[in-house]
N, C-alpha and C positions, 0 to 999 in steps of 0.2 A: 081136516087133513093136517098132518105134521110132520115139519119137515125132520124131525127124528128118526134116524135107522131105527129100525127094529129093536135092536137089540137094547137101546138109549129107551126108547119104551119101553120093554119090559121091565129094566132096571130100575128107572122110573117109577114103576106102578108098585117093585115091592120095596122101593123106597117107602111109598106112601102106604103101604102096607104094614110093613112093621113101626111106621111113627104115627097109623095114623089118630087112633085114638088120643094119645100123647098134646098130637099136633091139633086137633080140634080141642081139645081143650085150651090149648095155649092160645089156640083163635077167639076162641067164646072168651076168654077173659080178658085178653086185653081189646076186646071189642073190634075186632078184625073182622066187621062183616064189609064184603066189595057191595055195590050195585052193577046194575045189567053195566053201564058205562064203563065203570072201573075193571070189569070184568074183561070187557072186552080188549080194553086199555093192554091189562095184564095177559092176555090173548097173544097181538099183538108184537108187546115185546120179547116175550118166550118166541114165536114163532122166528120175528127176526134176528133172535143171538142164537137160536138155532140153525138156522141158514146160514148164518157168516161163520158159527162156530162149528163146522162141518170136516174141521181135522182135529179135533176131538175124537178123547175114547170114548165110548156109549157110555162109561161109568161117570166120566168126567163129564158129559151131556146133562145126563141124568143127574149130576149135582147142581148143573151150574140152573137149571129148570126150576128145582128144588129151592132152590138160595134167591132164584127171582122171584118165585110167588111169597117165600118169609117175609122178604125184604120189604116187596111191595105191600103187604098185606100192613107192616109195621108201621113205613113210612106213610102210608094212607093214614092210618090212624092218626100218626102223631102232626096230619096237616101237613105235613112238608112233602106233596105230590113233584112237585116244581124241582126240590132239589133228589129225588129221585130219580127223574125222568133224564137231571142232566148225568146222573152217575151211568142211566143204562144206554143212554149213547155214547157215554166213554168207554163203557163193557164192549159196546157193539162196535167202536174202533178198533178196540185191542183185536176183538175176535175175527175182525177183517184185517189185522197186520199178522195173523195165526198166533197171537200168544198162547202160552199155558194157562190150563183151566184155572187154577189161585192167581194168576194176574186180571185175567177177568174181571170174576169174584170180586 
């Protein structure tokens, strides 16, 4: 279950629709495969910046989802899980004081 309206999901979905061949390539080479853990990790943190970021537009949802899985996908790779983790609890402050979707981000 997700805590995204509707509409942030379907947004969502042709986000990954139109990038997604693009974006799986971009995954398979720079070696961005998650495991079940990581996965769930990335679960997780979407789920919670989607709850606090709930005065959001579905479009600005739908990016900010989109820019968590890159990110994490990236930072995973490059070892630096640790300083990720503390940038998405900075995300998830902002999103709990209603900032705008790029101060998030």
């Amino acid at each position: 279950e997700s805590p995204l309206p509707s509409t942030a999901l379907m947004l969502l979905r042709e986000i990954k629709e139109q990038a997604g061949e693009p974006l799986a390539r971009l995954r398979a080479s720079m070696g961005w495969c998650l495991d079940d853990a990581q996965l769930s990790e990335l679960r997780y943190h979407k789920h919670e910046l989607a709850r606090m970021a709930k005065h959001l537009a579905p479009s600005a949802l739908a990016h900010l989802m989109i820019t968590t899985e890159l990110a994490y996908g990236a930072w995973t790779a490059a070892g630096k899980l640790g300083t990720l983790r503390h940038h998405l609890a900075v995300s998830r402050v902002l999103a709990a004081i209603k900032a705008d979707g790029e101060v998030i981000e």
